[in-house]
N, C-alpha and C positions, 0 to 999 in steps of 0.2 A: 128504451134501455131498461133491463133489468139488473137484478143482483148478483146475476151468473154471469154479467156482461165483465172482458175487462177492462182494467184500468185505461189502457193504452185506448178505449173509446173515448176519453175525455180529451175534453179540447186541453194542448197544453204538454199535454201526457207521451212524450216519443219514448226511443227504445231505449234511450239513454236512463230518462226517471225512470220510466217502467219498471229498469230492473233496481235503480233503489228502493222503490215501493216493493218488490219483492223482496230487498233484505229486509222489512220491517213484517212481511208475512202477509202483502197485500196484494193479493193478485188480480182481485175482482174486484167488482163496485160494491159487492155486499161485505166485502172484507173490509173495504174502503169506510163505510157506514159506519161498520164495528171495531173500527179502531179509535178508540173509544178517546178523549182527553183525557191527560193524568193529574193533570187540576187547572186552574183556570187564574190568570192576573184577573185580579177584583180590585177596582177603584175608589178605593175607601173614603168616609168622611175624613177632612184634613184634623191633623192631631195636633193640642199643643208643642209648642218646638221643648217642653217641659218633661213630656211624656211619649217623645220617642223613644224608641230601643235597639240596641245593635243585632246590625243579623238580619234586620226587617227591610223592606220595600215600604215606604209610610210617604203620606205627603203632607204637606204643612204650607201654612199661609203666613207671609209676613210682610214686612218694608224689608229693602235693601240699605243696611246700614253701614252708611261710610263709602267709601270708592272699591270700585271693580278693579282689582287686581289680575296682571299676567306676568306670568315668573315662567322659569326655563329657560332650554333651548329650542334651537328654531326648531327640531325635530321632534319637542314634546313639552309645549307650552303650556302652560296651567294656569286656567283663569279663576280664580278666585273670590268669591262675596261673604258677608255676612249677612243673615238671614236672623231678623227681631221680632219678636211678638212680645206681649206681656208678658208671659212667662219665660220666658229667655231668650239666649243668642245660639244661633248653630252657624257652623262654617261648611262652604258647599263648595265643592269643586267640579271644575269641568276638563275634560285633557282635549288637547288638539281644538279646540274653538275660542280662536283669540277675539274671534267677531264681536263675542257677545257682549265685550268692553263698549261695544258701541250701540247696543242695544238694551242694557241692561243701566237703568240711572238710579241713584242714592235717594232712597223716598219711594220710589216707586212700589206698590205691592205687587206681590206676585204669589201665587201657587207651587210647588215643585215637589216634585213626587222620585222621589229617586230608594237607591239600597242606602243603609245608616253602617256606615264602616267605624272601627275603633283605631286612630288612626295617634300613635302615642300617646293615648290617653285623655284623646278629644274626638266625640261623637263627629263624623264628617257626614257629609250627604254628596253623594259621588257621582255626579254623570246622572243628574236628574234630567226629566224633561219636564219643560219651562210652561207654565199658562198664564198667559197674559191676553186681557186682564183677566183674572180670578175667576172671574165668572164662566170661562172657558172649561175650568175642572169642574164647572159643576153639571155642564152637559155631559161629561164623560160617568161623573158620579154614580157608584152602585151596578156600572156596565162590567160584563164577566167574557175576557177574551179566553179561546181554550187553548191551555198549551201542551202537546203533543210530544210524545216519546220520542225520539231524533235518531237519525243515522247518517254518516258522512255522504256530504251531496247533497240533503234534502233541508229543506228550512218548514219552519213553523210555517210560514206563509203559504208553502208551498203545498202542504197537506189543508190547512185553511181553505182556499180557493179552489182542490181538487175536492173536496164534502162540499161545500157550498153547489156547486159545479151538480155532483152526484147528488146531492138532494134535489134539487131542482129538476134537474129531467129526468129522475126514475120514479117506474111506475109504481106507484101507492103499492104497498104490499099490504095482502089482503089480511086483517087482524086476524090471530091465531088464540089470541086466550079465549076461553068461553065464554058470552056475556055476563053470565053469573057469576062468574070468580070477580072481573071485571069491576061489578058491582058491590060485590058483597068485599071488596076490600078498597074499594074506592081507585081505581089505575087507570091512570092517560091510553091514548089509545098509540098503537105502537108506533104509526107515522108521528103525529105527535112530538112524541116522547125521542124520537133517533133526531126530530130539529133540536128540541130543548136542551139535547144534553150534550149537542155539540156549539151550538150557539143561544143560549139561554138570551131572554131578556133580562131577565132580573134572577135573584136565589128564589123564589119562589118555582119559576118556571122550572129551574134546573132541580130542585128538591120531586118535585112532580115528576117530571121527566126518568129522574134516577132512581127513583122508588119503584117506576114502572118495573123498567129495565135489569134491576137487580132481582125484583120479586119472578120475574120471566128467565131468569137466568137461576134463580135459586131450584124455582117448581120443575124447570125440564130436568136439570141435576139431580131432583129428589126421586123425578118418575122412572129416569134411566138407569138409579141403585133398585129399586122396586123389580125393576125389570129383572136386572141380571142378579137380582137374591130369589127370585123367584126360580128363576131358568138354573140357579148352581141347586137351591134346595133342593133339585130331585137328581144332584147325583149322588149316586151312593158311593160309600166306601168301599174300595175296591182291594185296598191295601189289611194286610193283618200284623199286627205289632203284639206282638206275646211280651210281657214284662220283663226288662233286662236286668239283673241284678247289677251288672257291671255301673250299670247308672247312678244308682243308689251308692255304691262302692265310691265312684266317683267324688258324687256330692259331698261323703264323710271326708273323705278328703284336700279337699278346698282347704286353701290357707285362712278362709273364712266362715264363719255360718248364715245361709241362706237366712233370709228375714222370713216372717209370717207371713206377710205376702209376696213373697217371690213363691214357697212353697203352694200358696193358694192359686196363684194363676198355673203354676207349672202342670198340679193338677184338673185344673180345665184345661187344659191343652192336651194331657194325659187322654182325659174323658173322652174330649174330642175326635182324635185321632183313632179310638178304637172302636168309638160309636158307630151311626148307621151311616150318616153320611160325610163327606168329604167339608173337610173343617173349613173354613173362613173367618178368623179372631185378629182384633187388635190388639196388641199389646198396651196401652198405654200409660206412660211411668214418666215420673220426673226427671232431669238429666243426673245422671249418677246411680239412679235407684237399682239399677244392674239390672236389666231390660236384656242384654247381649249375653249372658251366662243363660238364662230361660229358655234365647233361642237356640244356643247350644247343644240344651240338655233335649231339645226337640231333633236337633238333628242326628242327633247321637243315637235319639230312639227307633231313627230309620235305619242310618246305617247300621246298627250293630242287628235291626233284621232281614239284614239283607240289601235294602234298597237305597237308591240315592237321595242328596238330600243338598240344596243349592241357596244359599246366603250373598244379597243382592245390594252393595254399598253403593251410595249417591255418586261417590270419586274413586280414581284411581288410587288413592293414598291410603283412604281409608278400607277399601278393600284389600291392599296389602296389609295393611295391619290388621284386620280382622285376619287372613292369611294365617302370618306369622304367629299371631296370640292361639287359633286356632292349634297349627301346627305343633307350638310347643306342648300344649295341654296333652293333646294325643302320645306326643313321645312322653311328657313326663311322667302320665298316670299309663301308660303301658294299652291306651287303646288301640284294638288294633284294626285302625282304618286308615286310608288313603286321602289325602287331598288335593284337590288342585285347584289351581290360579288361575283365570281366565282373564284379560282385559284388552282394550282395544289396542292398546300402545305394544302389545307384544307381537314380536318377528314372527312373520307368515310360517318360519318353521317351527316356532313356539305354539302358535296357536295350534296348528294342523298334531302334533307329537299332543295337544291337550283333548283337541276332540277325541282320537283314537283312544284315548285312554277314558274317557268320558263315555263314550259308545259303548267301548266293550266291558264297566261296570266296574274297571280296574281303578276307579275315581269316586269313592262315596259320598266324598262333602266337593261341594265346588265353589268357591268362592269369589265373586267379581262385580262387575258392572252389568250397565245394559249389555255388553256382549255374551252375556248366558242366555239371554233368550233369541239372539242372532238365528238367521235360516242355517248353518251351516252344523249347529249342534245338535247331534241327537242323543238322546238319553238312553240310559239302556234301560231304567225302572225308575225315574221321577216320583220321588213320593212326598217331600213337601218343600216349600220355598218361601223364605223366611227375605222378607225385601222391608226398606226403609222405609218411613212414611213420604219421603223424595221420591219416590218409585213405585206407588199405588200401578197393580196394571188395569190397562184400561179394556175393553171389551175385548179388542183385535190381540191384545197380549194375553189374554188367559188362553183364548182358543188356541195360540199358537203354541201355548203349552201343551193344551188340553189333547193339539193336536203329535204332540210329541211321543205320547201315551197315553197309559190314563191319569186324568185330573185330579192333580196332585193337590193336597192339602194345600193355605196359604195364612203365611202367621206376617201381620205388617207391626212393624214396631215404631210405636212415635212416642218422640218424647215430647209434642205439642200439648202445653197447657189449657186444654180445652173440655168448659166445664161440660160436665155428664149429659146434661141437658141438649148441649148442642151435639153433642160428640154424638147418642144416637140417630140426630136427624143426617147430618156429616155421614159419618160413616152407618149407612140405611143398609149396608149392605155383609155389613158384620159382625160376630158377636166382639161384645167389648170388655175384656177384662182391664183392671186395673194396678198397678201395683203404686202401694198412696202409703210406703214407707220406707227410707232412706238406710244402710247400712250404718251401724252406729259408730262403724269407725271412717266416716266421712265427716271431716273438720268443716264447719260453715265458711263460706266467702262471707270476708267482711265486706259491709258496702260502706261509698259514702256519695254523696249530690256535691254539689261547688262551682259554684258559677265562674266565668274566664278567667278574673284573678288568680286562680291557683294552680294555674297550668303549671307556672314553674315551678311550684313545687311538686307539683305530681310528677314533671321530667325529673326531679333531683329523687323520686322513689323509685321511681322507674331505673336510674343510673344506679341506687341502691340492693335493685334486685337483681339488676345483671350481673354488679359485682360478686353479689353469691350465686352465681352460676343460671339462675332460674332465666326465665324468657317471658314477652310481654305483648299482648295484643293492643295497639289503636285502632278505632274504629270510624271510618267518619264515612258520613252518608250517600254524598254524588263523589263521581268521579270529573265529569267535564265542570269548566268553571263556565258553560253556557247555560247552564239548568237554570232556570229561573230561581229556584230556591236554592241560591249558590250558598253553600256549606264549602265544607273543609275540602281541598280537593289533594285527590291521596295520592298524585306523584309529586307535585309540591309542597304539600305538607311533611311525605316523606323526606324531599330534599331539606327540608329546614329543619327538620326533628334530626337526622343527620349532622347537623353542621352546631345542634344545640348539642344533643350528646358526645358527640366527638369519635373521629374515624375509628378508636377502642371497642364502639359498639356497634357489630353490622345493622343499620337497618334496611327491611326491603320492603317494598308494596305491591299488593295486589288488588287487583278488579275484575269484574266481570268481561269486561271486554277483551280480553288477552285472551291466546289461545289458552287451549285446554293443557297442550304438553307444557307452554308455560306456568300455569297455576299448577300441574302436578310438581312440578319442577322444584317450583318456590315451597310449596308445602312442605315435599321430600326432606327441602334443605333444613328446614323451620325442625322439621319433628325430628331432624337428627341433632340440632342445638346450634348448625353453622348458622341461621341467624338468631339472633337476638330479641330484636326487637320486627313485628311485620303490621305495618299498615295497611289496613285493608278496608273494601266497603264489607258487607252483609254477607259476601258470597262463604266467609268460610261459619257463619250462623250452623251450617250444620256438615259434617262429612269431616271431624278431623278429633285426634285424641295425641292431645301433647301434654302430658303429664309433669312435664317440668314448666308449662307454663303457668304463671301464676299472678299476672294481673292482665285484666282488664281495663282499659280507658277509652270510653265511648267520647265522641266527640258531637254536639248539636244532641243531644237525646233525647231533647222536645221533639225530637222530629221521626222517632221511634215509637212504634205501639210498644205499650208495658209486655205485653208474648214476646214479640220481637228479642227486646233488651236483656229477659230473662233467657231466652236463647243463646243469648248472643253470651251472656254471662254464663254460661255452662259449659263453654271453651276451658273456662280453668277450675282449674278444686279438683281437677281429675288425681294429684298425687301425694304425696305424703306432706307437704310443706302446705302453712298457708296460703291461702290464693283470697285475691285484692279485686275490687270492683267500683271502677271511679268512673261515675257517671256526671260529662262537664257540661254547663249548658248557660245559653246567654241569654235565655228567657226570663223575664221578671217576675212573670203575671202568676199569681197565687194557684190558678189550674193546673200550670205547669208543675209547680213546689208539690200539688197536691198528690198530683200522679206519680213525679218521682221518688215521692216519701215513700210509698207503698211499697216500690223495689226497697228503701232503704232500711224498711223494717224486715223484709220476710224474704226466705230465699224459697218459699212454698209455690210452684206455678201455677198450682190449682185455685191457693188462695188469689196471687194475682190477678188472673183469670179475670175468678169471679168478679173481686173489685175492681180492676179494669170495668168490666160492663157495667158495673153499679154509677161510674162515675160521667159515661159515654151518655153524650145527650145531641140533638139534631143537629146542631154547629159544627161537630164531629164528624159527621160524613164530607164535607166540605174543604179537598184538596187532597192533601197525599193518604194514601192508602195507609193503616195502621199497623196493623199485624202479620203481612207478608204468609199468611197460612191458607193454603189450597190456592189452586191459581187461575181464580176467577179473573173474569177481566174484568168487572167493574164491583162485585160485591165483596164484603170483609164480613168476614164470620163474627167477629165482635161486635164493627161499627152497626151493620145490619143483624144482630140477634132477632129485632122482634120483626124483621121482611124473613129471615129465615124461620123462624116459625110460625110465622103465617103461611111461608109457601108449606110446610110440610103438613099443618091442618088442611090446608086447601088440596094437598095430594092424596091425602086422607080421603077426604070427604068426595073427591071426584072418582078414586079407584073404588068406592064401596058400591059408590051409585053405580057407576059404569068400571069394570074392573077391566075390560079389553080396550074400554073409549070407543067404543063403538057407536053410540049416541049422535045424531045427528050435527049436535052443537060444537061435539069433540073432534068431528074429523079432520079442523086443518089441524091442531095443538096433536094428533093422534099422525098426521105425517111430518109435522115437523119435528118430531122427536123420533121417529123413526131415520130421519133425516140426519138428527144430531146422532146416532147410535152408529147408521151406517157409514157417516164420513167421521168416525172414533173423535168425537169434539171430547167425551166424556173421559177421555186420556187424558188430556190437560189438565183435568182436575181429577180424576183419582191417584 
């Protein structure tokens, strides 16, 4: 059995799982391998019953004090203990096992590991499992089970048993880094390192293991921008752009004055565009810094010579409203170009009346989704394409341009706070300008931290702002309440924020898992004021401009990277009124206070950023991913700063030696990356 073997070779595996394993994107055994755990239950030393916390999974050692208790009904009994140590009493519940009245006696110690719920105002311990005697947790102690991304049909066990399974009978694959990297950074060998980081023994082995695995995942990343900056730098510019006065005319006009640096990137982008060869720059700017006027004033420069020029939103919403904002500019400052809308949700006679107008050049700006770079569009003179940091293209999409005509210019814009340092190993592949200052008539979000006491009063500000018209995002982490790290779950949270504000104020929720017509759907409503208030996880973090909304309320935001929250926070302040930023959390621990202080003084993401990384220490790679930026599967550009620039030295130093990898030592790391180019893995992450 190899890794191009499939799934359905494992014992266990019919046609029925087979195709659940392909709704998680697992078709093979080598896919099987690389689905990697999203963090792991760890069986910690047991805590004082003094120094538990809500929110947590903790286990604790005490006597059972007083009699076992069972209350309810026959159909949902609740057995009942108190739980003693010197430092205090906790009360522990179990639902549906009346047995344990007869297993469990007053005196006896025991272990029990369970989630610490806030249950009126008294810490509970809910549906622990029981060790008896004590000594039983401490064979389990410091053991790391992996728990695995889910989908309906498939269970944790079930992906367990199928790696188990697949590590065992496939064939050793033959190590691909070169020994010398190997060595000179210290890294497990790749068999190794696919046991450890799916079944570790201890954090030790799993720290080794992931260090491997991330630095292998960084370096082929960094060789495969090398590639394709290499392969673009020799196309020349094909396009000629004589300077439009209309443009300048424009800019005096704006109901505002461009900053010093907006004007400073617009002219490298100027420079760019008429230089020798075909541009490739990122924009990168903080959310508000007007990053979306710059790409404007770029497409404006195509169309008014002539040629086309296509603006590439994350969602369908958001591309309407880029649309529309678009649209109106052109009629009200008198330019005189054409637009149009392209997206996947529009009627087969919508699209087809768009292409022909797109073909025959009657279309200069084009504004959409992934369906602008579809087989079915053809361009009549593609000259530059202005796409979000969500929509980096990856090998197979440039060509598909490039094969449209000629290869057109490519401006990406991101508003990711990521410091300079990383941002040129990240993006290897293009130039980087910056824009590092804020229009001065941008009111600050005020922030504030507050731990779960003050919910109710954040709902009674919340009720405060709907009253005056304004709208408000909650934010909370998982959606299913099966995730091991059960947080707020956002259709029943929804229903209770509901029933707290009162049928006066719509609220609705969204997640990732809902179709797509549905999340345009809910957006639509949001940005036109018919809801209120929307609970949502992360998904709307980027692709939406609701200018009347004006507070933020993260819920669990220990459980967010500081980029993340600062993302998340740039939802509102987009309009003329204050905009509010309540960050709630149930964590105690002085790291946590540390990190959320930093959002509470500064609305700077650069600053964040950087202190984010100043404060990230090895502990920190250890469970949920932080940052949610580029979509590695197992590396964080924060948590791994220094594997990221160790891979980009080590890419360095291997292309100077050997710049084709032609080298003996280099030929398998020299097909595997070939490997990774030609099945476009490197899309995923640009």
């Amino acid at each position: 059995m190899n890794e191009y073997s499939k799934v359905s070779e494992l014992k266990g595996i019919g046609e029925k799982t087979e195709k659940t394993f392909q709704k998680l994107g697992i078709e093979t055994v080598g896919d099987l391998i690389r689905y990697f755990p999203r963090s792991y239950d760890v069986y910690e030393e047991p805590v004082p019953i003094s120094e538990i916390e809500e929110g947590k999974v903790m286990a604790v050692t005490g006597a059972i004090y007083g009699s076992v208790r069972v209350n309810g009904s026959r159909n949902m009994q609740v057995t009942t203990l108190t739980l003693k140590d010197i430092t205090g009493t906790l009360q522990v519940k179990w639902f549906r096992m009346p047995f344990l009245r007869n297993t469990l006696r007053a005196g006896g110690t025991i272990t029990l590991r369970g989630k610490v719920a806030n249950r009126r105002g008294i810490l509970t311990m809910e549906q622990p499992e029981i060790f008896y005697p004590s000594s039983r947790y401490e064979e389990k102690q410091d053991t790391l089970q992996p728990i695995y991304p889910l989908t309906a049909g498939i269970t944790n066990n079930s992906i367990m048993k199928a790696v188990k399974q697949a590590i065992e009978y496939l064939d050793l694959r033959q190590e691909f880094l070169p020994k010398s990297v190997r060595l000179q950074y210290r890294l497990a060998e790749y068999n190794y390192s696919i046991r450890g980081i799916h079944f570790p023994e201890d954090k030790e082995e799993f720290y080794f293991a992931r260090e491997r695995l991330v630095f292998e995942e960084f370096l082929i990343f960094i060789l495969s921008l090398r590639q394709l900056k290499e392969k673009e730098a020799k196309n020349r510019n094909p396009f000629s752009f004589p300077k439009q006065d209309a443009i300048e005319a424009f800019i005096k006009k704006l109901p505002y004055t461009l900053t010093n640096a907006q004007r400073k990137v617009w002219e490298e982008i100027c420079t760019d565009m008429t230089g020798k060869h075909v541009m490739s720059r990122l924009v990168q700017g903080d959310v508000g810094s007007g990053k979306t006027i710059i790409a404007l004033l770029g497409l404006l420069l195509v169309g008014l010579n002539g040629y086309q020029g296509a603006m590439m939103a994350p969602t369908e919403v958001l591309a309407k409203q880029h649309y529309e904002s678009v649209k109106g500019m052109l009629e009200t400052y008198g330019i005189p170009l054409q637009i149009e809308l392209l997206t996947g949700s529009m009627t087969a006679k919508e699209k087809r009346l768009a292409y022909e107008r797109i073909a025959s050049g009657e279309a200069n700006l084009i504004v959409g989704t992934h369906a602008l770079i579809q087989e079915k569009v053809k361009y009549r003179n593609l000259a530059l394409v202005v796409t979000d940091e969500q929509h980096r293209f990856g090998v197979k999409q440039r060509e598909t341009l490039a094969g449209k005509g000629n290869t057109p210019h490519i401006l990406v814009m991101s508003a990711t706070p990521i410091p300079r340092t990383l941002a040129i190993i990240l993006y290897g592949d293009l130039d980087i300008s910056v824009i590092d200052e804020l229009p001065a008539n941008r009111l600050p979000i005020k922030n504030c931290v507050v731990d779960t006491s003050y919910r109710k009063t954040a709902y009674e500000f919340i009720r405060k702002q709907t009253a005056q018209g304004r709208q408000c995002y909650v934010i909370c982490p998982m959606v299913e309440e099966s995730e091991v790290l059960e947080a707020e779950n956002v259709t029943d949270y929804a229903k209770q924020l509901q029933e707290e504000l009162g049928n006066s104020i719509h609220v609705e929720y969204l997640h990732g898992k809902m179709k797509q017509s549905q999340k345009d759907d809910i957006m639509e409503r949001f940005s036109q004021n018919e809801i209120k208030v929307l609970v949502s996880t992360t998904v709307i973090e980027v692709g939406i401009n609701v200018p009347n909304a004006t507070v933020m309320m993260v819920e669990n935001a220990e459980r967010f990277g500081l980029a993340q929250l600062h993302q998340l926070r740039g939802r509102v302040g987009r309009g003329a009124h204050q905009s509010y930023c309540i960050f709630m959390t149930s964590s105690k621990t002085k790291e946590t206070k540390k990190r959320l202080e930093i959002l509470n003084k500064s609305n700077d993401g650069f600053y964040i950023a950087s202190e984010d990384l100043k404060l990230r220490g090895p502990g920190d790679l250890f469970g949920i991913r932080q940052s949610g930026i580029l979509d590695f599967k197992l590396g964080d550009v924060f948590q791994d700063a220094k594997i990221l620039q160790n891979a980009s030295d080590a890419a360095n130093a291997l292309l100077e030696k050997d710049p084709n990898l032609e080298m003996e030592e280099n030929q398998n790391m020299k097909r595997y990356l070939q490997n990774y180019i030609q099945h476009g893995m490197i899309e995923t992450t640009l």
